[in-house]
N, C-alpha and C positions, 0 to 999 in steps of 0.2 A: 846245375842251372843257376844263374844268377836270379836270384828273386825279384830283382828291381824292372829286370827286362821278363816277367815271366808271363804278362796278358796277352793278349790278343785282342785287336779292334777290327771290328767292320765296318769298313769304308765306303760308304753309300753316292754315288756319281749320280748326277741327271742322265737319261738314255738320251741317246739325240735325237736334236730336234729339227725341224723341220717347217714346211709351210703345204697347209694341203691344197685341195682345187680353188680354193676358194680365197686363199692368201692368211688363211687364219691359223697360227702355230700351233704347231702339234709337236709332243713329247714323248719318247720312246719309254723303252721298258729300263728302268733303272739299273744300274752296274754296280755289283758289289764285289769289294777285293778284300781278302782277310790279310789283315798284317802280323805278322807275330815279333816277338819280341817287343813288347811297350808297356809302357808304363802312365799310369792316373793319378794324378794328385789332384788334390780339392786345394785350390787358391785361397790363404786367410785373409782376411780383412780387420781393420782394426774399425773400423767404424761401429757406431752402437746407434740403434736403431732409435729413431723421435717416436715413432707410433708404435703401439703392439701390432696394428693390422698394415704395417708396410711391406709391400715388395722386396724380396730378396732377389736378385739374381745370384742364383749357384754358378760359380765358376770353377773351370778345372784348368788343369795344365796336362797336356799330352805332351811325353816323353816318346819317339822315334826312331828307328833305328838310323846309322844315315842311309842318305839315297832314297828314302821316301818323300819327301820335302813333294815332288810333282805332285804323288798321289795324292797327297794330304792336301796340296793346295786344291784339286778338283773334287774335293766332298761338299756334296750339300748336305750330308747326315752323317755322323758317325756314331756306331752301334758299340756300346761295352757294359757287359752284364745285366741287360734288361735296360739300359739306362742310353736314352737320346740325347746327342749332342749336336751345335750349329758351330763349325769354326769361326770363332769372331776376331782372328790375327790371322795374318799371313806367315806360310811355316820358314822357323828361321834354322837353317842349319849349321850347326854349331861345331867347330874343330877345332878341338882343343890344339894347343903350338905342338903336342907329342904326335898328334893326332892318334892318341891312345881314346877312346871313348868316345868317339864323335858320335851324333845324334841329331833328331832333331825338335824342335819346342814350338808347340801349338797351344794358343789359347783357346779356351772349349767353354761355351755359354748351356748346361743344361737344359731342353728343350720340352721335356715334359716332367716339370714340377705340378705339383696341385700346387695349387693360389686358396687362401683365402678370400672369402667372399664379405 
């Protein structure tokens, strides 16, 4: 097993929605799909912080197999290791000229960090 492709994510969809009697939107039950084969990195930054109590936003980078590129683009949540993400890019699928290792690269905003108060 390659280690690099060795997680798995779960891929959280909106349920469909809808308009009830009343014209007022309504949302179904949520769709999750597991992906295997993926990979998490944490995004560095060179930046150095002005304040001790500033805002970080955690970024990551999501690694895909290819041909998920759909899935990924219709997640309002994705799930990996206790840890909630918002995709904040749209997935790019990546082919190499061999087309040995193709994949695909999603930017991922961490969505349940504690904040300082």
């Amino acid at each position: 097993m390659d280690p690099l492709k060795a997680d798995s994510v779960t891929v959280i969809t909106a349920g469909k929605t809808g308009y009830d009697d009343m014209g007022e939107p309504t949302t179904g039950t949520p769709v999750t799909t597991v992906v295997d084969g993926c990979n998490i990195q944490p995004v560095t930054t060179a930046e150095q912080a002005m304040f001790t109590d500033a805002d970080h936003v955690s970024h990551y980078k999501l690694f895909s197999p290819a041909g998920t590129a759909d899935t990924i683009a219709k997640a309002t949540r994705i799930q990996w290791h206790g840890m909630a993400f918002k995709p904040c890019s749209d997935p790019y699928e990546y082919v190499p000229p061999d087309h040995i290792g193709g994949h695909v690269e999603t930017f991922l905003e961490q969505t349940n960090v504690t904040r300082r108060n």
